[in-house]
C-alpha positions in Angstrom: 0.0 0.0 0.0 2.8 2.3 0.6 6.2 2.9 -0.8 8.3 2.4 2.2 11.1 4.0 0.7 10.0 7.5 0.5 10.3 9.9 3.4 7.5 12.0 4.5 7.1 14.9 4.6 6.5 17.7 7.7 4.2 21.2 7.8 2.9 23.3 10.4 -0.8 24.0 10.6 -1.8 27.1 12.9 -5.2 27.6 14.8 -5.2 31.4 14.9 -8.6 32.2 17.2 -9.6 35.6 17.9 -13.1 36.9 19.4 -14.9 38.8 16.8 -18.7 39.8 17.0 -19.3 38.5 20.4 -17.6 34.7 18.7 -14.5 32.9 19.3 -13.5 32.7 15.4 -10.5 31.0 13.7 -9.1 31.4 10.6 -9.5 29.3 7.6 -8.5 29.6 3.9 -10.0 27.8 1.1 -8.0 25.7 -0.9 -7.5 25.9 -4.5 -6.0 22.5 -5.2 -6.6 19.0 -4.8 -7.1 17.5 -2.6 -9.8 18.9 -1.0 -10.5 21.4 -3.3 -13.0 23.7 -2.4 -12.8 22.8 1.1 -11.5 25.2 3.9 -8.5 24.3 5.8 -6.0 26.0 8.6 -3.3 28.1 7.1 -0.6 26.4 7.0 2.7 25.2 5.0 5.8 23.0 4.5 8.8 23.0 6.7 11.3 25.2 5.4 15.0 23.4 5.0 16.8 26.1 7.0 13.6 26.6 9.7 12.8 24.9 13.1 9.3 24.2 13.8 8.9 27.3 15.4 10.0 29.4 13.3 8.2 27.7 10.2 4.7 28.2 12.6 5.7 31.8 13.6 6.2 32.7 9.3 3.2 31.4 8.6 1.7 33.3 11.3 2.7 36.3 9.9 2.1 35.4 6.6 -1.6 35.5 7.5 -2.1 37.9 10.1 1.1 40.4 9.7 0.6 41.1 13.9 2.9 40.8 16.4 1.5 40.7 20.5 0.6 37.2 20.0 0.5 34.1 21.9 1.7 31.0 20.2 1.8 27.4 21.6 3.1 24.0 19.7 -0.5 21.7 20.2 0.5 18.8 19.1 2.0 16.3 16.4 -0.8 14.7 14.0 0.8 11.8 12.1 -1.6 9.4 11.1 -0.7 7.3 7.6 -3.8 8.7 6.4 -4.6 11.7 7.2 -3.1 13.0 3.7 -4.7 11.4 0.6 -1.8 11.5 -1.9 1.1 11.8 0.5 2.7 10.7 3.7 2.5 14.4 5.2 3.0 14.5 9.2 1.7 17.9 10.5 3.0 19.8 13.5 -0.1 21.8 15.0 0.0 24.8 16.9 -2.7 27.4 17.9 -2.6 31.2 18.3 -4.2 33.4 20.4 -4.6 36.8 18.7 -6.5 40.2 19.4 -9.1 41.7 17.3 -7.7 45.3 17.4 -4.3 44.1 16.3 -5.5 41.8 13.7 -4.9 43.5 10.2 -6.0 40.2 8.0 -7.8 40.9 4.8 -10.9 39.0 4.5 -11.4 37.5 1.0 -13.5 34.8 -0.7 -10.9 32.1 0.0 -9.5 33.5 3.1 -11.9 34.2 6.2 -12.7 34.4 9.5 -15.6 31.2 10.7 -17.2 31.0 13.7 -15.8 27.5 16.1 -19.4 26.8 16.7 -20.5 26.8 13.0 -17.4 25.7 11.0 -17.8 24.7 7.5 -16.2 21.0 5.8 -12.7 21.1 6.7 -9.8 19.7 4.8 -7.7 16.3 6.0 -8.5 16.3 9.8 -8.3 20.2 11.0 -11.3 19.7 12.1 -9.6 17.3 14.9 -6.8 19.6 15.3 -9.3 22.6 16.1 -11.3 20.7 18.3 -7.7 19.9 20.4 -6.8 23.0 20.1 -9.7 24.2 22.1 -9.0 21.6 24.5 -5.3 22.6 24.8 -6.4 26.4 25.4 -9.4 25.2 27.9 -6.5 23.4 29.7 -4.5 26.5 29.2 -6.6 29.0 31.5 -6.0 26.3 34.5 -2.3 27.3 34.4 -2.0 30.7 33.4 -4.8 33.4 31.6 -4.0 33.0 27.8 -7.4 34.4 27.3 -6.1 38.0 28.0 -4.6 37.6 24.6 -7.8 37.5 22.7 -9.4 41.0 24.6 -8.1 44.3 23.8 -4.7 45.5 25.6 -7.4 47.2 28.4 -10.0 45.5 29.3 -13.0 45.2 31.9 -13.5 42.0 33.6 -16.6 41.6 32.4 -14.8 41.0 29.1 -12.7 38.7 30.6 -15.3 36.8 31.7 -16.9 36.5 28.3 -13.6 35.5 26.5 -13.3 32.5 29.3 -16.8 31.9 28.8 -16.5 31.6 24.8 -13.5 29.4 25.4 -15.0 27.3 27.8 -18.5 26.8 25.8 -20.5 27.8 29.4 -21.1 30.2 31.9 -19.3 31.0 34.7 -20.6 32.6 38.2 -19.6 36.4 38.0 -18.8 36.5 42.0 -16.8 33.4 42.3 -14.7 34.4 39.0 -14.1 37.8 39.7 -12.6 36.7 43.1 -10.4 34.1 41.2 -9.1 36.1 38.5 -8.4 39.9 40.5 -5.6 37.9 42.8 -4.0 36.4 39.2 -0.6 37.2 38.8 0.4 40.4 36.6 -3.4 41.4 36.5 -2.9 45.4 37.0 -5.7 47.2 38.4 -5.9 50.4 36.2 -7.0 54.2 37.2 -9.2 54.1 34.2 -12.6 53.3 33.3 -14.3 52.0 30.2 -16.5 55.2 28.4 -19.6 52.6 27.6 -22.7 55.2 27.4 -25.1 52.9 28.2 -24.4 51.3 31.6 -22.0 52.4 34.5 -18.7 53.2 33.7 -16.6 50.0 34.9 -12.9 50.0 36.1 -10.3 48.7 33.3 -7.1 46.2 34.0 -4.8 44.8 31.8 -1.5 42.3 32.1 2.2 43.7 32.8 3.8 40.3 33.1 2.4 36.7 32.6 4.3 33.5 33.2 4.0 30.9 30.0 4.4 27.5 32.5 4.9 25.6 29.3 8.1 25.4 27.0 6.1 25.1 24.1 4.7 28.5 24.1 6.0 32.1 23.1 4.6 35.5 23.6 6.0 36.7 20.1 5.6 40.4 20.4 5.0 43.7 17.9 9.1 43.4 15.8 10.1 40.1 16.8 
């Protein structure tokens, strides 16, 4: 069934999420070859001779979004024989957290932002690899509060909240998270208050420092 003799062959597929119209969304591109043509599928690409697997997932990054202030985390290795059609392509996932008001991606008809909840046919098995991907960054908010990197540089906690709550796919008691997240590490309390019209003014934090707990992850900020 397979030629033994040939090597494989190695990409890097990136989960970029980011929260746009009250939605955790990732971005997809549609493919214009086969296989799967037609079908939309994570940015990705080929490992470079002269790159690590970083820095292959960190160009495509910002081959697609052209931002820096983003937080980028190797997922996991997907190797199955099958998983590619035509070749024996092993991918190396990762998944990146990225804000909305530093995002300067350019929709078109083959490249565009889908919501998690209502993705379209995927391509190969990204489908799997965004469904771990949420699972990695679900496991992720346990350890340390990735989710600060999908809201805007300030935020309210009521924002927070809602970003944890989109990741998490529930809701969460305002009192008991509120008293978890204000004692988190690097959280700043700021003299400044949101300038919402409509309801009471509330009192805006963001992050000065954050520890990554994890050697596979990289805060890869604005000219890096």
């Amino acid at each position: 069934m397979f030629n033994e003799i040939k090597t494989h062959e190695i990409t890097v597929d990136i989960v970029i999420l980011t929260i746009k119209n009250n939605a955790l969304n990732v971005l997809l591109v549609k493919r214009n070859n086969e296989p799967f043509k037609d079908k939309w599928a994570i940015p990705g690409g080929y490992v470079r001779m002269s790159e690590n697997l970083d820095e292959a997932a960190i160009r495509v990054l910002k081959e697609r979004t052209a931002v820096g202030n983003i937080y980028l985390e190797q997922l996991y290795t997907f190797g199955d024989p099958l998983r590619h059609p035509v070749s024996r392509v092993i991918t190396v996932a990762y998944f990146a957290l990225v804000r909305a008001e530093d995002v300067d991606v350019v929709t078109t008809p083959d490249l565009a932002w889908h919501k998690v909840s209502d993705l379209p046919p995927l391509a190969f098995d990204h489908k799997e690899i965004i469904q771990y991907s949420l699972k990695r960054t679900r496991e992720r908010l346990e350890m340390c509060p990735v989710a600060y990197q999908l809201l805007n540089e300030k935020f309210t906690l009521t924002e927070m909240q809602k970003a944890y709550e989109m990741i998490m796919e529930k809701k969460l008691d305002k009192r008991n998270f509120r008293k978890k997240v204000i004692t988190t590490e690097g959280l700043r309390e700021l003299n400044e208050f949101s300038k919402s019209t409509s309801k009471r003014p509330a009192r805006l934090y963001t992050f000065e420092t954050i520890k990554l707990n994890s050697k596979r992850a990289h805060f890869i900020k604005k000219g890096d």
